[in-house]
C-alpha positions as CSV (number, residue, x, y, z in Angstrom):
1,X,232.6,135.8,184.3
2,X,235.2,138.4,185.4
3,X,236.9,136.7,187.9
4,X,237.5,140.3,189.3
5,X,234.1,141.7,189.5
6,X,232.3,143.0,192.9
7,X,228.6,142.4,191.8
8,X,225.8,144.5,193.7
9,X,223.3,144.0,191.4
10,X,221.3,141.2,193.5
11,X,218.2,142.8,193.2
12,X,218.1,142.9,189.4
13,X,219.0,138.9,189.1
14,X,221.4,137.0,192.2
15,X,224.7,136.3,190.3
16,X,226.5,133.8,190.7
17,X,224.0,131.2,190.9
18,X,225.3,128.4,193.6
19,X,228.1,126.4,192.8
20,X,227.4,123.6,190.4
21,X,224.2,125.3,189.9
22,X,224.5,125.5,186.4
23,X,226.2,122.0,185.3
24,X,223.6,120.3,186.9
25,X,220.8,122.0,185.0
26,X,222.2,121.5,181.8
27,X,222.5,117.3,182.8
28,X,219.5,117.2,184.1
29,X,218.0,118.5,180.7
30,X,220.7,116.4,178.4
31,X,219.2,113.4,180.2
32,X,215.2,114.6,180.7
33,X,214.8,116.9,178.5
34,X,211.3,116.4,177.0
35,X,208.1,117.6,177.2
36,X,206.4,116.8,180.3
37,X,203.4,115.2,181.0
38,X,202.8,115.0,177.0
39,X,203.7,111.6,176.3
40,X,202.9,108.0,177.7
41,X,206.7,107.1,177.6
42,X,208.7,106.7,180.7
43,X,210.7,109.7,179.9
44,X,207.9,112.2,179.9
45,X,206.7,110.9,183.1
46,X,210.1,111.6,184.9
47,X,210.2,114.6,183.6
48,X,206.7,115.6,184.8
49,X,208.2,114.3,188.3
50,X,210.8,116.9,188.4
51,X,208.1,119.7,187.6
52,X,205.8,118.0,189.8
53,X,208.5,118.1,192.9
54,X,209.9,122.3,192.7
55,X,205.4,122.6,192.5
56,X,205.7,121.1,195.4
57,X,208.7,122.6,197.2
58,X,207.2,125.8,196.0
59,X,204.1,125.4,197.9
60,X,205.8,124.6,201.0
61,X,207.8,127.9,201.0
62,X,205.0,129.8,200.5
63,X,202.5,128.1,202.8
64,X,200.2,127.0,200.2
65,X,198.0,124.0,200.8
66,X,197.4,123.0,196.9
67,X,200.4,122.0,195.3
68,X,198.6,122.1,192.0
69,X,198.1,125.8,192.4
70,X,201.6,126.8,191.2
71,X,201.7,127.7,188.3
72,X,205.0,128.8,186.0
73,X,205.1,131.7,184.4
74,X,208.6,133.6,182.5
75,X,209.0,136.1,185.5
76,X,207.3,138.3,188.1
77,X,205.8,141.1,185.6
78,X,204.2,137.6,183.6
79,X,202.4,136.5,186.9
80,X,200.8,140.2,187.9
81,X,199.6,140.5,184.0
82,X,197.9,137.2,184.4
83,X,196.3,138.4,187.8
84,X,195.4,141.4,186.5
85,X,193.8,140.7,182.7
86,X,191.8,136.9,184.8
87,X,190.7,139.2,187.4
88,X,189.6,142.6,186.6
89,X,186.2,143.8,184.9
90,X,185.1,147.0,183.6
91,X,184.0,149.0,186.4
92,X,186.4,147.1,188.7
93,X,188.8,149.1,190.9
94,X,192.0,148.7,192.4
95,X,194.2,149.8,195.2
96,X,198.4,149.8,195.4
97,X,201.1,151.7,195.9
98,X,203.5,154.4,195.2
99,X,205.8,152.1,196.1
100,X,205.3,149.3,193.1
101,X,207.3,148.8,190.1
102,X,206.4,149.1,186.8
103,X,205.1,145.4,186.6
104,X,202.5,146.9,189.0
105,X,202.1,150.9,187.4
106,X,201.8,150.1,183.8
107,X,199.6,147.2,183.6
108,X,197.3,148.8,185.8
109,X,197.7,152.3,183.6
110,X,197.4,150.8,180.6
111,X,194.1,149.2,182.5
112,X,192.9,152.7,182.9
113,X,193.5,154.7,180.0
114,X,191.3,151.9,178.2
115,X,188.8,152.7,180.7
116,X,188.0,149.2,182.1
117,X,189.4,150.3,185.7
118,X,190.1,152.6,188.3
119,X,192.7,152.3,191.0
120,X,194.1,154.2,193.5
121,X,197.7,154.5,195.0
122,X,198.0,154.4,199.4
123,X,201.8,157.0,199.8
124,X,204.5,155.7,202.0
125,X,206.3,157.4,205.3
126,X,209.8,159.0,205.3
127,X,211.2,155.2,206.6
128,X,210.0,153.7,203.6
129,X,206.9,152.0,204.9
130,X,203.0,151.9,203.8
131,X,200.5,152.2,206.7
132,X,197.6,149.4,206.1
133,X,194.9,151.8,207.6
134,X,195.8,153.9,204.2
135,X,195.0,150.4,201.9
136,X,191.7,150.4,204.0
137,X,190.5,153.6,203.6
138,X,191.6,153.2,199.7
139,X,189.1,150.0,199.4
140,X,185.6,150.7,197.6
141,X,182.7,148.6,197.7
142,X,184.1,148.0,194.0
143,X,187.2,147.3,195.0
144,X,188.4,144.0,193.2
145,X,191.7,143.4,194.7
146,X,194.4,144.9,196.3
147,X,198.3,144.3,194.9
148,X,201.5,145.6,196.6
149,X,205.0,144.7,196.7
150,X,206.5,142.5,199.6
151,X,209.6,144.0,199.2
152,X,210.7,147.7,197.7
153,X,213.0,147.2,194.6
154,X,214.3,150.7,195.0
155,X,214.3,151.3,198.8
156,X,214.6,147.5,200.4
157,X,212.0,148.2,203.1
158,X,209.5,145.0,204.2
159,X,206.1,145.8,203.2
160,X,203.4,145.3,206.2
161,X,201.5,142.2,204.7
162,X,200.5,140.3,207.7
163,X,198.6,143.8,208.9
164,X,197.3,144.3,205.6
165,X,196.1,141.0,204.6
166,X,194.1,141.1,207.8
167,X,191.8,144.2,206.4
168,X,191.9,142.6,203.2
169,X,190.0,140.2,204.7
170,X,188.3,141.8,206.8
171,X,186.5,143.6,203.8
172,X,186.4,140.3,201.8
173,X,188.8,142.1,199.0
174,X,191.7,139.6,197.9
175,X,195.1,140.8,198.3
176,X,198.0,139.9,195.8
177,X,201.4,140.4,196.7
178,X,204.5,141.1,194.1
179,X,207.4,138.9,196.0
180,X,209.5,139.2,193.1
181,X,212.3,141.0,195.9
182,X,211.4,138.5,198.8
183,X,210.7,135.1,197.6
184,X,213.9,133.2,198.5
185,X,215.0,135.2,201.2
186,X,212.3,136.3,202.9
187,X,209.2,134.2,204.4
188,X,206.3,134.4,202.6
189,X,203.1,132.8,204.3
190,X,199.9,132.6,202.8
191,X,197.7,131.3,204.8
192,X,199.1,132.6,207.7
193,X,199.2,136.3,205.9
194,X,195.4,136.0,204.0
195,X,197.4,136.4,200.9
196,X,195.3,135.1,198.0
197,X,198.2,135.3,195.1
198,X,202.0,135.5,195.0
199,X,203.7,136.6,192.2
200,X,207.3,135.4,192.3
201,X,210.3,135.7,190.0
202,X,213.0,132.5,189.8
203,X,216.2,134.4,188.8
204,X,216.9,136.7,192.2
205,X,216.5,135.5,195.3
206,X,215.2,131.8,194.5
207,X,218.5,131.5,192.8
208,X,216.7,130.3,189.2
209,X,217.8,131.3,185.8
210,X,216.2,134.3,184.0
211,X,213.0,133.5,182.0
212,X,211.6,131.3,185.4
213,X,208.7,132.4,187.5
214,X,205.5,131.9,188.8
215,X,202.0,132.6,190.4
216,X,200.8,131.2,193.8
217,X,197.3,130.7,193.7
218,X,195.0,130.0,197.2
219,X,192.3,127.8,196.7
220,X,189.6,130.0,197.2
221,X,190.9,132.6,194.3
222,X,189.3,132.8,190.8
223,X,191.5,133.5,187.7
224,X,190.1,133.6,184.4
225,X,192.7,132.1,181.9
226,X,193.6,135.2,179.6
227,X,196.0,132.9,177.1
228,X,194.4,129.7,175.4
229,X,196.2,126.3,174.0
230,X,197.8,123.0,174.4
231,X,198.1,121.6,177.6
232,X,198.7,118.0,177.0
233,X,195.1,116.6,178.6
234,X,191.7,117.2,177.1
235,X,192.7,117.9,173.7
236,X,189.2,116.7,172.3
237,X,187.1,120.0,174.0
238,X,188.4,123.5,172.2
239,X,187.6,124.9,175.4
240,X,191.0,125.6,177.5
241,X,191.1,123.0,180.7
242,X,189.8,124.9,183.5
243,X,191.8,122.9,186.4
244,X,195.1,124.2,187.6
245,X,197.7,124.2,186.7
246,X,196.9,123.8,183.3
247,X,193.8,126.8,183.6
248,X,196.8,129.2,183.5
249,X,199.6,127.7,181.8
250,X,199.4,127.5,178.3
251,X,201.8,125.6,175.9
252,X,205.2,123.7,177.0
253,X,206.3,125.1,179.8
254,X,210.0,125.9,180.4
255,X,211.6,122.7,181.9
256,X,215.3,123.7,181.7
257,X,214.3,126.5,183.5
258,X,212.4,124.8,186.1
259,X,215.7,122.5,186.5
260,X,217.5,125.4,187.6
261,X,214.9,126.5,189.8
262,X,215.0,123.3,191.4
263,X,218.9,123.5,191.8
264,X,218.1,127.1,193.7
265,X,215.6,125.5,196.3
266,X,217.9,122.9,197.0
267,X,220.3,125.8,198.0
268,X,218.1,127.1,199.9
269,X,216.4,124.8,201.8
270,X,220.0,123.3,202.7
271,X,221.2,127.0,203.8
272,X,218.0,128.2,205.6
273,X,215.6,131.4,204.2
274,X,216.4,133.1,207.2
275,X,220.4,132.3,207.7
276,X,220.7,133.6,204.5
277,X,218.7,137.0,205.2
278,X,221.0,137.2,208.9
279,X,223.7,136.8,206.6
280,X,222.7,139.1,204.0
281,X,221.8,142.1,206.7
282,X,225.3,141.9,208.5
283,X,227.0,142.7,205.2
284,X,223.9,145.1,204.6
285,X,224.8,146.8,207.8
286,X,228.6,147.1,207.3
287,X,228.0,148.8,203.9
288,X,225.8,151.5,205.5
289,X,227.7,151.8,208.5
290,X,230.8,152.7,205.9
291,X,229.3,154.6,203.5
292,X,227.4,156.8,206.3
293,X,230.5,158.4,207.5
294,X,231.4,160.1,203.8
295,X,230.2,163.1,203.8
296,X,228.6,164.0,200.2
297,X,227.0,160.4,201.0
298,X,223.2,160.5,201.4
299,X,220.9,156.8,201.3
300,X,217.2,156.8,201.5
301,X,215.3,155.2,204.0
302,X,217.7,152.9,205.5
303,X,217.9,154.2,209.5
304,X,217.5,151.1,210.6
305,X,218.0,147.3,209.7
306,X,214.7,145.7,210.8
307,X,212.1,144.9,207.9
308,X,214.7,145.6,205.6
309,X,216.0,143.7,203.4
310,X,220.0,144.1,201.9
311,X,219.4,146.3,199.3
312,X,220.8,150.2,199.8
313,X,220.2,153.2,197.6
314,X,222.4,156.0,197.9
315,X,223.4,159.4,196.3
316,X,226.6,161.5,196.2
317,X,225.8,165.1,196.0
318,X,226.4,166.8,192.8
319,X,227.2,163.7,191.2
320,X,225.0,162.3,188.7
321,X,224.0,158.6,189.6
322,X,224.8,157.5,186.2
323,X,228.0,158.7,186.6
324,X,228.4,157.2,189.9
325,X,227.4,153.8,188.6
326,X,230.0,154.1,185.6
327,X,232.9,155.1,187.7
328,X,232.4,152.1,190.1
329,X,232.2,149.8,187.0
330,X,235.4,151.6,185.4
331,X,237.3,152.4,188.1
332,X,237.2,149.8,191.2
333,X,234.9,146.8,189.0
334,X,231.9,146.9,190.9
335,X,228.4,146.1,189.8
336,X,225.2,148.1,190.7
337,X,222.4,149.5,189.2
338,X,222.2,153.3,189.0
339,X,218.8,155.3,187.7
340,X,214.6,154.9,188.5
341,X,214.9,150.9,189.1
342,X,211.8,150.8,187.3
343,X,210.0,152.2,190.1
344,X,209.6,156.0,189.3
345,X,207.0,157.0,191.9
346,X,209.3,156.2,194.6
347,X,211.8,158.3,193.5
348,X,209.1,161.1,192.6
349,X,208.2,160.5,196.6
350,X,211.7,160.8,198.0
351,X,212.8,163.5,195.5
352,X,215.6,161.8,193.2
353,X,213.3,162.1,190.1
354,X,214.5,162.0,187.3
355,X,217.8,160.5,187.7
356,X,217.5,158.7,190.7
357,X,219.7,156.8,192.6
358,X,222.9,153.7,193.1
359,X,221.6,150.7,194.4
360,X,223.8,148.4,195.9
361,X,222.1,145.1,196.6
362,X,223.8,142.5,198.2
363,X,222.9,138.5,197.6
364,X,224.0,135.1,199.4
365,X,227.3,135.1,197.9
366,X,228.9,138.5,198.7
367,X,231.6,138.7,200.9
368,X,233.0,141.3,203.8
369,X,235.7,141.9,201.2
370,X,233.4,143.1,198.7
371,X,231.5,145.2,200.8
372,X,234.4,146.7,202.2
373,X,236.4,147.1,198.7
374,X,232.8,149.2,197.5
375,X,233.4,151.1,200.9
376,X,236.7,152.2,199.9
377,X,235.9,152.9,196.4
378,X,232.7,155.4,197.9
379,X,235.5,156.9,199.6
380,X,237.5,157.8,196.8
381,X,234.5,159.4,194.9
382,X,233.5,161.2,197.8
383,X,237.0,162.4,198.3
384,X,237.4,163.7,194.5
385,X,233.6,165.0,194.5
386,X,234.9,167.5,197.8
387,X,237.5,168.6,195.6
């Protein structure tokens, strides 16, 4: 790692992991590493525990009463394709969001241009936000589902999903909800919510290594399994086991990865889902406070601080984004993403198509000094971009 590097990339994967984070992993596996639950020898068993216990710590965090209804997938976009190819039928239709990333869009294009579905995508306000009376006047009587983000990638802003999830309901349409932004550091509940699946990623806010992620099944929810093979039980029927979690996993799963994972709830449960959001929006604030008083300075959607999470995206006037992002990397050694964030329609929506924006996204381990040492450094660009 540089040891001099200001990184605002939290949004695309939380780096550093918590301290230790890493070594511990890496014993864990040097001393379990097996395959779990596909052997009668001691070993397998314990490490069937340890997949057994983040299942279960899982659940908790998202409110979900079966356990055995987590099911680990290699990220976010993984989860929403399985949703998407066990749920939909030709004929079927679908409503989202402008809002959505393109784990959302191009499944559900790619859906559509083979002509098995229709979908339709509900707009969002000037603050960011989607109005759930849009979702319900989007929903069909062949509606099959209804799939937004929890949290904007590009924008930060809090999705409604209490409000919606109650017309969801309400018209018997499930709703599934793309956490890959909130999980961690936001709460996600439910039953609470009527949420029928969350798709989560491990490596940002749960703290996990890259290639770790998941699906949140309720009980009442039917996926078909759209991948087929070993599952360590059953091995006598060709047909794939139907029971979770095996009806969705396929294969060996990834155990190392499932270590780490564990060493990011452990993190978090000590620390608190919400101290660490508190924590997260007072640096959040401090950064927009700062950067609102440069004068070739615009950010989008970020007035206020409530259902927001710490992510900012900004532009200096006349300066390509790009640029921007390369100058802060050169120049002052600060990390943050710069372009579409893989979420085009937003920027088609607030008008920074096709280049888009810098997003500075902060994560549990940035400090006041970084966010005012990227403060400084915005001043300096704005400075040299007024000549």
């Amino acid at each position: 790692m540089n040891p001099g590097i200001i990184y605002l990339d939290n949004a695309a994967t939380t780096f550093p992991k918590p301290d230790g984070a890493l070594d511990r992993m890496i014993e864990s596996y040097r001393k379990k590493g097996v395959s779990p639950g596909r052997g009668s020898y001691d070993l397998a068993f314990e490490a069937e525990d340890i997949v057994y216990d983040v299942r279960s710590r899982l659940a908790k965090l998202f409110n979900n009463p079966d356990l055995k209804r987590i099911v680990f997938t290699s990220n976010a976009t993984d989860s929403i394709n399985i949703v998407l190819q066990g749920m939909l039928n030709r004929g079927d239709h679908v409503v989202s969001t402008r809002l959505e990333h393109n784990s959302v869009l191009r499944p559900l294009y790619h859906l559509r241009k083979k002509g098995i579905i229709t979908y339709d995508l509900a707009g969002f306000d000037q603050k960011g936000f989607i109005d759930p009376d849009d979702i319900s006047r989007l929903i069909r009587d062949n509606t099959r589902l209804v799939l937004i983000n929890h949290v904007s990638n590009a924008l930060g802003t809090i999705q409604p999903i209490k409000e919606t999830g109650r017309i969801c309901a309400e018209k018997g349409v499930p709703l599934v909800i793309d956490a890959a932004q909130s999980a961690g550091v936001i709460p996600v509940n439910m039953q609470d919510w009527n949420v029928s699946a969350v798709a989560f990623t491990g490596h940002k806010s749960l703290l996990g290594p890259t290639g770790t992620g998941g699906l949140a099944v309720s009980p009442d929810l039917v996926i078909e399994p759209s991948r087929f093979g070993g599952t360590g039980i059953d091995s006598e029927n060709l047909l794939h086991n139907e029971t979770y979690p095996h009806r969705l996993e396929a294969g060996t799963i990834n155990l190392i990865g499932i270590m780490g994972l564990s060493e990011g709830l452990k993190y978090i449960e000590k620390t608190g889902i919400e101290a660490i959001h508190k924590q997260e929006m007072r640096l959040f604030i401090k950064l927009r406070e700062g950067l609102s008083n440069l004068e070739t300075v615009d950010y989008y959607c970020a007035e206020g601080s409530e259902n927001h999470a710490a992510l900012l995206s900004v532009n200096i006037n006349g300066m390509d984004p790009g640029d921007a992002g390369s100058i802060l990397d050169a120049d002052y050694n600060i990390a943050v993403r710069s372009g579409l964030h893989c979420a085009p329609l937003v920027h088609e929506v607030i008008k920074t198509y096709p280049r888009g924006t810098v997003r500075f996204s902060i994560g549990p381990f940035n400090t006041v000094e970084h966010i005012e040492k990227a403060i400084e450094a915005m001043a300096a660009i704005d400075r040299f971009n007024r000549g």
